[in-house]
C-alpha positions in Angstrom: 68.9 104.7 73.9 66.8 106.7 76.4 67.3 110.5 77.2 69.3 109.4 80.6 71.7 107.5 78.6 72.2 110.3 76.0 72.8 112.8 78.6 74.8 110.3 80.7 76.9 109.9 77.7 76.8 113.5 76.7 78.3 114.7 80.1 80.9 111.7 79.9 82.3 113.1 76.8 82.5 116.4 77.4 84.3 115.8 81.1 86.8 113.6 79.0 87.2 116.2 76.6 88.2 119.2 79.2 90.0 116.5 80.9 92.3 115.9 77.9 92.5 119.8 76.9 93.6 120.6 80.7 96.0 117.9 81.8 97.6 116.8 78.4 99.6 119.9 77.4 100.7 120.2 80.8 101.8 116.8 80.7 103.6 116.8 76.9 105.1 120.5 77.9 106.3 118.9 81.6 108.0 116.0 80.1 110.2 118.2 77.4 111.2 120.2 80.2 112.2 117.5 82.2 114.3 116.1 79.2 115.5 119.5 78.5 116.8 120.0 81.8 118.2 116.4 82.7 118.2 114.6 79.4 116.1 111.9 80.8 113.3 111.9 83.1 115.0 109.2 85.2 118.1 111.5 85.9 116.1 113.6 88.5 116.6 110.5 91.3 120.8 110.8 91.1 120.0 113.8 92.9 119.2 111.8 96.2 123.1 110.5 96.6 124.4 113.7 95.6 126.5 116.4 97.7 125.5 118.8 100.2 126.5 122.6 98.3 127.0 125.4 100.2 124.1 128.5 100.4 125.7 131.2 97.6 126.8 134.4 99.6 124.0 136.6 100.2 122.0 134.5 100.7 119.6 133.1 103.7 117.3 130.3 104.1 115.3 129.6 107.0 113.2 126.5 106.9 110.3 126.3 109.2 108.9 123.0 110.2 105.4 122.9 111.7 105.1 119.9 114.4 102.2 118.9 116.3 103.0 115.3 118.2 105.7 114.6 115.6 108.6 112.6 118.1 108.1 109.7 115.6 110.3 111.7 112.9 111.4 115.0 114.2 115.0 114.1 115.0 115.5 112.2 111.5 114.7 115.7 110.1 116.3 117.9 111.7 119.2 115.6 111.5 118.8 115.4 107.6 118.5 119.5 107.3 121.6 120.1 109.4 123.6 117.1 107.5 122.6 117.7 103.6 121.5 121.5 103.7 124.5 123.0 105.1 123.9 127.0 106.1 120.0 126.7 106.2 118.3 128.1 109.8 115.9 125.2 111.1 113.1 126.5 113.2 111.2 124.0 114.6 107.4 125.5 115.1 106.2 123.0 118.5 102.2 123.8 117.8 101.3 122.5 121.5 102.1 119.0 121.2 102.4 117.0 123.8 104.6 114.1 123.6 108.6 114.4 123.0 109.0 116.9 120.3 110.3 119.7 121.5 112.6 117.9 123.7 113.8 115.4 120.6 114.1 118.2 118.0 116.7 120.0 120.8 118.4 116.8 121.3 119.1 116.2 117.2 119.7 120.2 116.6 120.9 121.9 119.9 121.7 125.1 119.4 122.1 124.9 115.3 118.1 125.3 115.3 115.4 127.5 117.0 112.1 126.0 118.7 109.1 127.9 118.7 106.5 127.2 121.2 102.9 127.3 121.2 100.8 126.9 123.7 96.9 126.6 123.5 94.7 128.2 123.5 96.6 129.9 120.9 98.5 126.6 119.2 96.4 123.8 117.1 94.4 126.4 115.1 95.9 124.6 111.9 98.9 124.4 109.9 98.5 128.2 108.3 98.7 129.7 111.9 101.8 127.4 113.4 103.4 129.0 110.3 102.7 132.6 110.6 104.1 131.7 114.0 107.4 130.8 112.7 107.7 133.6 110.2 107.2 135.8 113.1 110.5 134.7 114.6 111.5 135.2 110.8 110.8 138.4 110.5 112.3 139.2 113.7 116.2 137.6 112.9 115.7 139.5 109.4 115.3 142.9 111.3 117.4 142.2 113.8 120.7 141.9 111.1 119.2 144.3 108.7 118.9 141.5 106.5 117.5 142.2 102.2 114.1 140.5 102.4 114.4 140.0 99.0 117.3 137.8 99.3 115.8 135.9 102.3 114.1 132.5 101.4 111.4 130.9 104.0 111.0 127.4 103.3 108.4 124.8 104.5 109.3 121.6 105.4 106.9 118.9 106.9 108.4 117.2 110.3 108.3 113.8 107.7 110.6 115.9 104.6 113.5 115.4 103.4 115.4 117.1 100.8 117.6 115.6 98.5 121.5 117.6 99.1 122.2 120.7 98.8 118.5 121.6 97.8 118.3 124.8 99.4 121.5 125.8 97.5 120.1 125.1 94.5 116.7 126.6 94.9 118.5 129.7 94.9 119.6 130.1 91.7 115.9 130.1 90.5 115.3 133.0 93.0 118.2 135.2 90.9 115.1 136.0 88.4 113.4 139.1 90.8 109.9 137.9 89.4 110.3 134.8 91.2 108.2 134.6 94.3 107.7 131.0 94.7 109.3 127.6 94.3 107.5 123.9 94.6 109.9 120.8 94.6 108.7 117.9 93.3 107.6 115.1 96.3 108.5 111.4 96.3 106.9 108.9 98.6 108.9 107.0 100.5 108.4 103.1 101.7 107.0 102.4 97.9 107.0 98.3 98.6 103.5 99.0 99.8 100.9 98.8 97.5 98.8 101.8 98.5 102.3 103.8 98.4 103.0 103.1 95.5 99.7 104.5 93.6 100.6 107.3 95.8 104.2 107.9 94.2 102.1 107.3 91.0 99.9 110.3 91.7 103.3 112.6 93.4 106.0 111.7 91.1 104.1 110.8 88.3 100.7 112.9 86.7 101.5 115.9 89.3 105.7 116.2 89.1 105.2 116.2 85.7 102.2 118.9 85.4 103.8 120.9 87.7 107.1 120.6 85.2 104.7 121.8 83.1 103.6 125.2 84.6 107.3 126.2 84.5 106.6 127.8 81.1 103.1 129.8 83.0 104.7 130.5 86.2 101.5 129.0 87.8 103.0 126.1 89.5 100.9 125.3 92.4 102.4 125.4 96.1 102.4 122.6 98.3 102.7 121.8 101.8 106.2 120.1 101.7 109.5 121.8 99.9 108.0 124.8 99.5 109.8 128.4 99.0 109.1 131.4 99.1 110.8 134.6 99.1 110.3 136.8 102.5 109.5 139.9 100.6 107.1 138.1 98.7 105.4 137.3 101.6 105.7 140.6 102.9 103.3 141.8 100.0 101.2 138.9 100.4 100.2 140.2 104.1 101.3 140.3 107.9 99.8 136.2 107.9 100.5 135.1 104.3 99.1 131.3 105.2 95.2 131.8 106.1 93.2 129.2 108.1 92.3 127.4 105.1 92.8 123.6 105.1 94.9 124.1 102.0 97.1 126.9 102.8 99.5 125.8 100.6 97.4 126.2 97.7 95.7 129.4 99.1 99.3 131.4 99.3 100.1 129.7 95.7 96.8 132.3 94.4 97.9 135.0 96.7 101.3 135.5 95.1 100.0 134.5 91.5 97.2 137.3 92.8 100.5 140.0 93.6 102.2 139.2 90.3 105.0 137.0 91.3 105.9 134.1 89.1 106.0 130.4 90.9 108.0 127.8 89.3 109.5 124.7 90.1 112.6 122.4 89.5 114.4 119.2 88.3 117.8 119.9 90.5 116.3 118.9 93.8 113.3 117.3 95.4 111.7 116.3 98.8 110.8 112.7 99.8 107.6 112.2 102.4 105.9 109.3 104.2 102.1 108.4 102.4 99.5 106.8 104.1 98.2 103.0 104.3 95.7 103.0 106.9 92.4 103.9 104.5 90.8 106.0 107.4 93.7 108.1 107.5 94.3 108.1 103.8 90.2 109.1 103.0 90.8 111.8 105.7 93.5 113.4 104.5 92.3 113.4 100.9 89.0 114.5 101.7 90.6 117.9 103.2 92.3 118.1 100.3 89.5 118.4 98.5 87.7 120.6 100.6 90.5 123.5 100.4 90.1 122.5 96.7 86.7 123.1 96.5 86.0 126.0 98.3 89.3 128.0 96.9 87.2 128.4 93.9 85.6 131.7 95.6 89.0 133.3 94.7 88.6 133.1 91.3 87.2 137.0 91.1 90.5 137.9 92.7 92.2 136.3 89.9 90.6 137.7 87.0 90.5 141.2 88.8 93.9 141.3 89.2 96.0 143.9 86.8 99.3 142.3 86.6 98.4 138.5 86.8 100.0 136.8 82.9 97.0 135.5 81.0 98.6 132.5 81.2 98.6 132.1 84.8 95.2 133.0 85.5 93.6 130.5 82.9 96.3 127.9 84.3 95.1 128.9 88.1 91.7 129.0 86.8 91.0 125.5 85.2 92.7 124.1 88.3 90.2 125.4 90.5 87.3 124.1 88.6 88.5 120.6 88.3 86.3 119.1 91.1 83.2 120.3 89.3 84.2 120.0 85.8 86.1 116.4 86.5 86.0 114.8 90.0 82.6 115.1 90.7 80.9 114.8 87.2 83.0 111.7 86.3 82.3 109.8 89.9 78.6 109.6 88.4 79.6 109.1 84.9 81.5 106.6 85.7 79.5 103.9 87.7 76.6 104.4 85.2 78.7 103.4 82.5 79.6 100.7 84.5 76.7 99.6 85.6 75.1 99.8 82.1 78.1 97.6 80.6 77.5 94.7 83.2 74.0 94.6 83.8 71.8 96.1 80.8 71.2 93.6 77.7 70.6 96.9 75.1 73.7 98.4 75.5 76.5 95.7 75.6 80.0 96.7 74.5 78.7 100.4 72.9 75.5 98.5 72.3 76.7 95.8 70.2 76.1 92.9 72.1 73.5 91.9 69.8 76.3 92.2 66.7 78.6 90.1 65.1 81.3 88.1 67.3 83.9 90.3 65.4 82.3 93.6 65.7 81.8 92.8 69.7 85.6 92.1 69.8 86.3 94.8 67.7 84.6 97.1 70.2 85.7 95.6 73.2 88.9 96.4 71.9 87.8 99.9 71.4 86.6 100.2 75.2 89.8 99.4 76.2 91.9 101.7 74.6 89.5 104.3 74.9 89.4 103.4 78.8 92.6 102.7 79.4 95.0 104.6 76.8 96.1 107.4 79.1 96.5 104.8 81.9 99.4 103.0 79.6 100.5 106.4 78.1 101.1 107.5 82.3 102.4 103.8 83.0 105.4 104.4 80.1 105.7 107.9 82.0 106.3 107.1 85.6 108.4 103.9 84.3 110.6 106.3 82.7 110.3 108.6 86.0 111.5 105.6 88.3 114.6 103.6 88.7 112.5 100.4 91.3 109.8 99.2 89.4 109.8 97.8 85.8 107.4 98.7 83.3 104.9 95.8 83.1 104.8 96.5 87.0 104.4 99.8 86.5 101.4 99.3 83.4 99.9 96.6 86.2 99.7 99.6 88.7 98.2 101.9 86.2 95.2 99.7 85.2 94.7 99.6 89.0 94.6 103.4 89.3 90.8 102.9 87.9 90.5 101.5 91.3 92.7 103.8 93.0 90.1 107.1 91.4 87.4 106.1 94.1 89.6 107.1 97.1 89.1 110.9 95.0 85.7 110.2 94.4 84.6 109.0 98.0 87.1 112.1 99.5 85.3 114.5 97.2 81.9 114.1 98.0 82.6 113.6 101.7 84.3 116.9 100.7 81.1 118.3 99.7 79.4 116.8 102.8 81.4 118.6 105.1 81.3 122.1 103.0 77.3 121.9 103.4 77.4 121.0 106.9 79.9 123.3 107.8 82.8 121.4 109.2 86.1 122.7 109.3 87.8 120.5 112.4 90.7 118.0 111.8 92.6 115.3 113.2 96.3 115.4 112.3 97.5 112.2 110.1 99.9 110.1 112.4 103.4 109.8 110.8 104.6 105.7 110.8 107.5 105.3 113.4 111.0 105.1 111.2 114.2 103.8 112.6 116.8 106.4 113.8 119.1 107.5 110.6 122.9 107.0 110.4 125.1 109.9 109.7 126.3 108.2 106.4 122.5 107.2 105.7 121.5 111.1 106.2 124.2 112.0 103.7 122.6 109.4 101.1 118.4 111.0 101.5 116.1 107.8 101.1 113.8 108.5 98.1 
């Protein structure tokens, strides 16, 4: 074996190692809390035919949705917020588009919802900015009626989101503990008949519901762009613009209230349901800005571990999340195709280089490069089987084995992630939302999952 395969190797088990240290706790401690909370992991998707509940007095939600060119599935939203969250305050956040959304979002909402408009040069300076935007108008109604910050909740909804009934209402209750700054609900992908959806729900409903599930214990879940709470007073301390310019704000406010002190948690009672992506264009672009927001948040780490009242906990959850690109992503991207590569093409290495071997001891360790390849792929096949009421669980294994094909779309996205952080390129084009068919009142009541 030459010094590049021992190294090679070397890397390969040490990234599997940090990989299995990091992800499985979170996953073991996510799925006893889901059972603990709904006695099965499967429960969680009654929610979606369940009633609207009323906000609990005292409380005030205001849910900001952030639109640029979004006629395709404004009204359905808005329509679905005013039929299943009954109470909530929609503003609709119109970041100078210029097709029919402002006009569409009237036309579903009238005057039960607020439109904000930006004009450029001012609007399409990213997602972070359309919201400071809205929580202007926010902060404005909250002063206005002498409102308790700390008992208002600002929540961000993509125009594609929908909650499941009576959401809101139940975010609430989390919110009664005052160390609670935050709140993540889980996201399901919608239109699953299509492959590439599918792995998507895989990756959404699956691996990161059930991590998130598992922060609960921390109070490190991680903030995302779609059913995402806060409390105002929370982001009051976090700064006049809690969401920066970053291509991630979600995941940059997520470290600025862990940063503060506040706790972030996350739910089995409710849940929001999003369109994915098929085109591949679309889907690489959208992944690689993912990436990049991932990768450069690392430079926040020495806010994290200067912080006074951050839980050790948390900061060594928020901590191992930011290194996974370079202890993971990128490290196993190379690992992998060597590996690969060596298995198909080179004579000395074989299966673990026992080509040359007995026919037995060749099975044998074919056997072994399966279930050493492929064991967490079955364990997470038996997990999102148990997570899902529409596919059965040899479908379910068959789209887990293809996930090893699936991992290149991260690996490509990360290194063109790593392109564009060298070359300095921060610009992007919005991801088009697929048309959908105008909702039914009774089909609002009822949120597709």
């Amino acid at each position: 074996m030459s010094l590049l395969d021992t190294i090679v190797r070397t890397v390969g088990f040490v990234v599997f190692v940090i990989t299995m240290l990091y992800n499985a706790p979170l996953l073991v401690v996510g799925i006893l809390f889901a059972r603990r909370s709904d006695a099965s992991l499967r429960a969680q998707l009654a929610l979606k035919a369940g009633p609207p509940v009323e906000l609990p007095p005292g409380w005030r939600v205001f849910v900001l949705v952030p639109c640029l060119n979004e006629e395709r599935v404004i009204a359905n939203t808005v329509h679905c917020l005013l039929d299943s969250q009954p109470g909530v305050e929609v503003i609709v956040i119109d970041d100078g588009s210029d097709d029919g959304t402002a006009e569409l979002a009237r036309a579903a909402g009238g005057d039960r919802i607020a439109v904000v408009h930006r004009t450029l040069p001012e609007a399409r300076r990213g997602k972070g900015a359309a919201l400071n935007a809205g929580l202007r108008h926010v902060r404005r109604r909250v002063e206005k009626e002498a409102l308790d910050p700390a008992r208002v909740l600002v929540c961000v909804l993509d125009a594609d989101g929908r909650m499941t009934p009576g959401a809101a209402a139940r975010v609430t209750e989390l919110f009664e503990r005052p160390e609670v700054g935050g709140v993540q609900l889980a996201v399901r992908i919608r239109g699953r008949g299509k492959m590439a959806l599918r792995f998507q729900d895989v990756e959404f409903w699956g691996l990161s519901a059930l991590c998130q599930f598992g922060r609960v214990a921390m109070g490190s879940v991680g903030m995302g762009g779609n059913g995402q709470f806060t409390r105002l007073s929370a982001l009051d301390e976090v700064g006049e613009q809690p969401w920066s310019d970053s291509v991630t704000e979600d995941l940059d406010l997520g470290i600025s209230l862990a940063v503060a002190g506040w706790t972030v948690t996350s739910t089995t009672s409710a849940f929001v349901s999003q369109q994915g992506l098929t085109d591949p264009r679309r889907l690489l672009r959208q992944r690689t800005r993912w990436y990049q927001g991932h990768i450069m948040a690392v430079t926040r780490l020495p806010e994290l571990w200067r912080g006074s009242g951050i839980r050790p906990g948390v900061r060594l959850d928020l901590t191992g999340y930011l290194l996974v690109p370079y202890l993971m992503t990128l490290p196993w991207s190379i690992v992998q195709q060597y590996l690969l590569v060596s298995l198909v093409c080179r004579h000395d290495m074989g299966l673990f280089g026992l080509a040359d071997g007995p026919m037995w001891l060749v099975v044998l360790s074919g056997v072994g490069w399966y279930v050493a390849s492929f064991a967490g792929y079955l364990a997470l096949a038996v997990m999102y089987w148990r997570r899902t009421d529409d596919v059965p669980l040899w479908k379910s294994a068959a789209y887990l084995h293809g996930q090893l094909l699936w991992n290149y779309v991260g690996f490509i996205a990360a290194w063109r992630a790593v392109w564009r952080i060298l070359t300095r390129r921060v610009g992007w084009t919005k991801s088009e939302r697929a048309v959908e068919a105008p909702l039914m009142t009774t089909e609002r009541a009822a949120i597709p999952s």
